[in-house]
C-alpha positions as CSV (number, residue, x, y, z in Angstrom):
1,X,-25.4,5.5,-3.9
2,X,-23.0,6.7,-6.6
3,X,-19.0,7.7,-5.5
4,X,-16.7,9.3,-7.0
5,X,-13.1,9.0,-6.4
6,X,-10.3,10.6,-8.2
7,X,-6.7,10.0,-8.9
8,X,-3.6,11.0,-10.6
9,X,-2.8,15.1,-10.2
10,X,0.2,16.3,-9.3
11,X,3.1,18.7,-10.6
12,X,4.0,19.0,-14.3
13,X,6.5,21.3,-16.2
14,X,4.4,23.7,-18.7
15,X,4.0,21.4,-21.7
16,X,3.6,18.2,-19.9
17,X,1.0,16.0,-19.4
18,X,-1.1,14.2,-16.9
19,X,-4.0,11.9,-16.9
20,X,-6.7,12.3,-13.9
21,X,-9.5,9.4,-13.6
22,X,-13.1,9.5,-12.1
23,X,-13.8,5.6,-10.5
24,X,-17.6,5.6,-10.4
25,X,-18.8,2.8,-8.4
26,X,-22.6,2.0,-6.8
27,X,-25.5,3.0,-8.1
28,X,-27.3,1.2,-10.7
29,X,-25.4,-0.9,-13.4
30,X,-25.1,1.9,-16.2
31,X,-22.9,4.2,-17.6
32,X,-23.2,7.6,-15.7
33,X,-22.3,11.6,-17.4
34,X,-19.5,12.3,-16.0
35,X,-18.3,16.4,-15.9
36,X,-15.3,17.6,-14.8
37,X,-14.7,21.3,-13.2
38,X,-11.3,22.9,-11.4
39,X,-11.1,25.5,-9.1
40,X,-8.8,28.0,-8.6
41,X,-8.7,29.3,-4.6
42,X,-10.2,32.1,-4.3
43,X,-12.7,31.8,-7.1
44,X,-15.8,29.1,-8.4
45,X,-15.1,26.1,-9.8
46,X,-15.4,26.5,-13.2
47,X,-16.5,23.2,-15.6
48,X,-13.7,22.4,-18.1
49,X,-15.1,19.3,-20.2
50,X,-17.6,16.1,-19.8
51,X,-18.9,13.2,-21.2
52,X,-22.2,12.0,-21.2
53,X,-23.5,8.6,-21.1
54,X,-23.3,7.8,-24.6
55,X,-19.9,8.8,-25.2
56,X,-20.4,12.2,-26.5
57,X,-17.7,14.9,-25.0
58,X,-17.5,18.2,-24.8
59,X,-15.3,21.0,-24.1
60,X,-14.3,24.7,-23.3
61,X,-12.5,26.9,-25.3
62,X,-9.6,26.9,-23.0
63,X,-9.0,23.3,-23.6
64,X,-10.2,22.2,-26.8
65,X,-7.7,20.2,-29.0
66,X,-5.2,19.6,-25.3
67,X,-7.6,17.8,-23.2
68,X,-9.3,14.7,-24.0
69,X,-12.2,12.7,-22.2
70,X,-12.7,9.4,-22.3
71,X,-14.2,6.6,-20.5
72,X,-13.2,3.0,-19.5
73,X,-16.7,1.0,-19.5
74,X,-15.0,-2.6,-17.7
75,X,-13.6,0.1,-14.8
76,X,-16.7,2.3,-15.1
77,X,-13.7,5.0,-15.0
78,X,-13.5,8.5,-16.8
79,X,-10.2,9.6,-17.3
80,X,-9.1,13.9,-18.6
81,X,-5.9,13.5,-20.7
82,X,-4.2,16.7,-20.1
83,X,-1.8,17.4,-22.7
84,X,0.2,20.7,-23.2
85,X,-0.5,21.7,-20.1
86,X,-0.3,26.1,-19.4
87,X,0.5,27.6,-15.8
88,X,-3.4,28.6,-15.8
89,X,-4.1,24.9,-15.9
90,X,-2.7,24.8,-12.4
91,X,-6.1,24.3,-10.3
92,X,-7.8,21.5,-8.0
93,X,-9.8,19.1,-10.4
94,X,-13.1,17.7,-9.0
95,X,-15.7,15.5,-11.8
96,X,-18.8,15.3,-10.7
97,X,-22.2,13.2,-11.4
98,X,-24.0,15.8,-13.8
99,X,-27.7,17.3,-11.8
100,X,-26.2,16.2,-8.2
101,X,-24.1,16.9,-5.5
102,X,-22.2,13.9,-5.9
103,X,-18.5,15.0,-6.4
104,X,-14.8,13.4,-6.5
105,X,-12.4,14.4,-3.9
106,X,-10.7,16.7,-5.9
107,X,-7.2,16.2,-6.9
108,X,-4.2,19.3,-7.1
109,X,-2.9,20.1,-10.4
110,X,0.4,22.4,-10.8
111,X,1.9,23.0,-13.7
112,X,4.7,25.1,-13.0
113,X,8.8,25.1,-13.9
């Protein structure tokens, strides 16, 4: 069975940058899609940008051109580069295995001065 574990939130000073990774590990020997979502308390979790298992990524509007996706195929780890990070950034991050209810942890994300 495929888990999920997440690393690397924390807090960040508006402008900064942090790097969260997905470790995907059982399952079958293949590259799994990967999304990621955050979720503000309160509210949904709302998804923020994935990567499927070709490599293709994609993104909301809210975070084109500061967050990248990318994928680590020896580690079978997904990583979100966060650059530029905004106050509305500030959220609990989760990535998930795309049509399941398999789903990180979930790791805090402030970005605040």
């Amino acid at each position: 069975q495929v888990q999920l574990v997440e690393s690397g939130g924390g807090l960040v000073q508006p402008g900064g940058s942090l790097t969260l990774s997905c470790a995907v590990s059982g399952g079958r020997d293949m590259l799994y899609p990967i999304i990621w979502y955050r979720q503000d308390p309160g509210e949904q979790r709302q998804l923020v940008a994935g990567i499927t298992d070709t490599g293709t990524t994609n993104y909301v509007r809210s975070v084109q051109g500061r967050f990248t996706v990318s994928r680590d195929t020896a580690k079978n780890t997904v990583f979100l580069q966060m650059n530029d990070l905004k106050p509305e950034d500030t959220a609990v991050y989760y990535c998930n295995l795309p049509g399941t209810q398999v789903w990180g942890q979930g790791t805090q994300v402030t970005v605040s001065s």
